[in-house]
VOSE-594039 format. One line per 5 residues: number of its first residue (from 1); their letters; for each residue x, y, z of N, C-alpha, C. Coordinates in pm, whole numbers, plus 50000, padded with zeros to 5 digits. Each point is the difference from the previous one (the first is absolute). Example, Ala and Ser with C-alpha at 12.3 -4.5 7.8 and 13.67 -1.06 7.14 Angstrom:
% residues 2
1 = as = 51319/49431/50780/49911/50119/50000/50090/50120/50000 ~ 49965/50105/49928/50082/50119/50006/49923/50109/50073
This chain:
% residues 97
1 = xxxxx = 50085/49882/50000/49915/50118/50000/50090/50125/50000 ~ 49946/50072/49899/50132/50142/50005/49949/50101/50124 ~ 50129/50049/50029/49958/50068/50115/50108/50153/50005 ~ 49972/50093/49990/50031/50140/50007/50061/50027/50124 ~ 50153/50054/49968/50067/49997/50177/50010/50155/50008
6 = xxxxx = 50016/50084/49894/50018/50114/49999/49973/50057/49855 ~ 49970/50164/49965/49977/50075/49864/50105/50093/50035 ~ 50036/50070/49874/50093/50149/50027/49879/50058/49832 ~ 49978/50134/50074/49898/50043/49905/50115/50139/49956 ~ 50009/50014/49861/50049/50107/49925/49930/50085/49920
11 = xxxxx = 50030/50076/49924/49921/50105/49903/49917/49911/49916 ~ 50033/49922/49941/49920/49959/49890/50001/49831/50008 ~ 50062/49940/50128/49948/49852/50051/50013/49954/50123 ~ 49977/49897/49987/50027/49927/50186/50015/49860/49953 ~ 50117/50007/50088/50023/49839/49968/50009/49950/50116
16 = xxxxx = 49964/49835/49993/49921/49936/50123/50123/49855/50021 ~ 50034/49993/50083/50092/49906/50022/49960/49948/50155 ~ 50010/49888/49937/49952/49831/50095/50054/49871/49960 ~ 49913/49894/50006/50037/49900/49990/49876/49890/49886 ~ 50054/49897/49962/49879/49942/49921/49885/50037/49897
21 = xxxxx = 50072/50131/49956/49953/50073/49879/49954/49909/49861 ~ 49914/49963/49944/50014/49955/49919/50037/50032/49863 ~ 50102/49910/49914/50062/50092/49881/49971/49879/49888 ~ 49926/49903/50011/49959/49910/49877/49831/49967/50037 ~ 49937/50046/49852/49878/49944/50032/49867/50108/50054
26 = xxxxx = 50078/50115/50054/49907/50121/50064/50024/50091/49918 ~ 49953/50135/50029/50034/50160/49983/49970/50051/50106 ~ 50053/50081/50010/50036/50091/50134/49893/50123/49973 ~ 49889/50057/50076/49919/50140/49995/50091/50059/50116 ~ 49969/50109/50026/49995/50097/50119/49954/50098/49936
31 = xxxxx = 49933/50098/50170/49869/50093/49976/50097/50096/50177 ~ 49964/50134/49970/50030/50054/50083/49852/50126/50006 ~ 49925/50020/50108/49932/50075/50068/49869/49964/49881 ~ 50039/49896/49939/49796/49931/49899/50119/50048/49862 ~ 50124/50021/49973/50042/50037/49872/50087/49911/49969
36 = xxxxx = 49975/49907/49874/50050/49905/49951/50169/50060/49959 ~ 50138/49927/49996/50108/50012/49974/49945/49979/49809 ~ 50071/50076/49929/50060/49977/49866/50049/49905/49986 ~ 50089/49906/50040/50099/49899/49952/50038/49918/50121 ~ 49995/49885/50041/50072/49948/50136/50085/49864/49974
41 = xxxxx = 50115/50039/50040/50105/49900/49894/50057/49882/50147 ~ 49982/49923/50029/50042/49927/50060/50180/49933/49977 ~ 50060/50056/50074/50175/50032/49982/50022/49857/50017 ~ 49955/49973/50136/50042/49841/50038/49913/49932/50107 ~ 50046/49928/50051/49863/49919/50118/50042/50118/50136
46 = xxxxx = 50067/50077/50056/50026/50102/50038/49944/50114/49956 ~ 49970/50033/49889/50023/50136/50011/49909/50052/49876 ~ 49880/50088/49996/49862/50010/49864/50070/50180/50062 ~ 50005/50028/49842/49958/50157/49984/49908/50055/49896 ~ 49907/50074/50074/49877/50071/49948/50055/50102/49943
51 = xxxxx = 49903/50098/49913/50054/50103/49925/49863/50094/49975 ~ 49999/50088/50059/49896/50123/49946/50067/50120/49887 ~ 49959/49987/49906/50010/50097/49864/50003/50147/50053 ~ 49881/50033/50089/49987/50119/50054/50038/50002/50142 ~ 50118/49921/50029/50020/50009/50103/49916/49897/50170
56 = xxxxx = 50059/50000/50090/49916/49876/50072/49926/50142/50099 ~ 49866/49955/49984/49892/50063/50077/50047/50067/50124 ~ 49986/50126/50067/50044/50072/50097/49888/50005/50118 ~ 50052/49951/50147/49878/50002/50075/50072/50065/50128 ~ 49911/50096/50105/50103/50031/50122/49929/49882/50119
61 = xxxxx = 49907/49890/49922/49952/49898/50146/50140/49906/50021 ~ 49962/49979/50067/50131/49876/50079/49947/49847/49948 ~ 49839/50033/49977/49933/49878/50054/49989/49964/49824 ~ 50036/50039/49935/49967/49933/49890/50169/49953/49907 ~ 49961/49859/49956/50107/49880/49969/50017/49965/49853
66 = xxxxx = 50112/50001/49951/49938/49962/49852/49962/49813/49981 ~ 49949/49950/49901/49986/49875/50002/50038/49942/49902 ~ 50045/49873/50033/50045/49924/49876/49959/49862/49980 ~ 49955/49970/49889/49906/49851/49979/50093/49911/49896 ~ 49967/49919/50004/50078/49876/49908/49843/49949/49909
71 = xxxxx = 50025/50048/49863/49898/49917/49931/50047/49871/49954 ~ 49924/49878/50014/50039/49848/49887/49940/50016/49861 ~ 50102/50003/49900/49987/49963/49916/49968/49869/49900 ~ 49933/49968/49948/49981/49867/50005/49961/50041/49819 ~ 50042/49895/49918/49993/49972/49860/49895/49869/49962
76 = xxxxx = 49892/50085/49926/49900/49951/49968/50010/49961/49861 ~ 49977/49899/49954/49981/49954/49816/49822/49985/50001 ~ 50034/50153/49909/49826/49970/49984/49974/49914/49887 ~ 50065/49943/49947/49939/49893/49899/49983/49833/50055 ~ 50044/49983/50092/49921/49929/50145/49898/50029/50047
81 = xxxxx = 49989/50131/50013/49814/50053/50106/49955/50012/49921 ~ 49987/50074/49901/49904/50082/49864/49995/49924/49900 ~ 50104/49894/49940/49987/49942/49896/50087/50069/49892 ~ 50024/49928/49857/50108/50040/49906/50014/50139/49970 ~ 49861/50074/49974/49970/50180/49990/50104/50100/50092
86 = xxxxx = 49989/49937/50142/50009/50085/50058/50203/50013/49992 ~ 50048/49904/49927/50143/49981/50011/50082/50126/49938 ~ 49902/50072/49951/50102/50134/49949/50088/50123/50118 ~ 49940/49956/50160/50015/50098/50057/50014/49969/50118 ~ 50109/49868/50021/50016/49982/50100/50097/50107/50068
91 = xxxxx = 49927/50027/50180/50005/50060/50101/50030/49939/50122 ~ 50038/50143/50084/50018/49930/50104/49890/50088/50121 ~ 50017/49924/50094/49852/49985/50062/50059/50073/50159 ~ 49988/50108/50109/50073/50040/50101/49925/50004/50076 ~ 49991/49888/50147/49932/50010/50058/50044/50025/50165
96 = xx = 49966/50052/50080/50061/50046/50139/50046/49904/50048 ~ 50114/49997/50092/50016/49868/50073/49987/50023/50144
């Protein structure tokens, strides 16, 4: 289970370093004060950095945290579910874990 030991928040990211990060198989979100990150690149099982375009959201509460989720990715052949038609467009399917 990944687990967040500490963030260092900068102008335009915060990067989140812990342990059991996942780096095969997921994507990495983070959201700071309800505002989704631009880009969140998972460095290593240590260490995911988020990225705000306009910068990471400015707050003077104490009480508010940024968050970070691990989506599973999982690869679907829709010409298995849907049948031969649907084989032009196989996708992939992201569901929370």
């Amino acid at each position: 289970m990944p687990k967040v030991d500490s963030i260092v928040k900068a102008d335009t990211t915060i990067v989140f370093t812990g342990k059991n990060f996942y780096t095969t198989d997921h994507v990495g979100k983070a959201e700071f004060m309800g505002i989704a990150a631009s880009t969140v690149v998972v460095d290593s099982a240590t260490q995911v950095t988020a990225t705000w375009t306009d910068g990471v959201p400015t707050t003077t509460s104490e009480n508010e945290y940024p968050v970070l989720k691990f989506i599973k990715t999982l690869i679907t052949n829709p010409c298995v579910v849907a049948g031969a038609e649907a084989c032009a467009g196989a996708d992939k399917v992201k569901i929370e874990s």
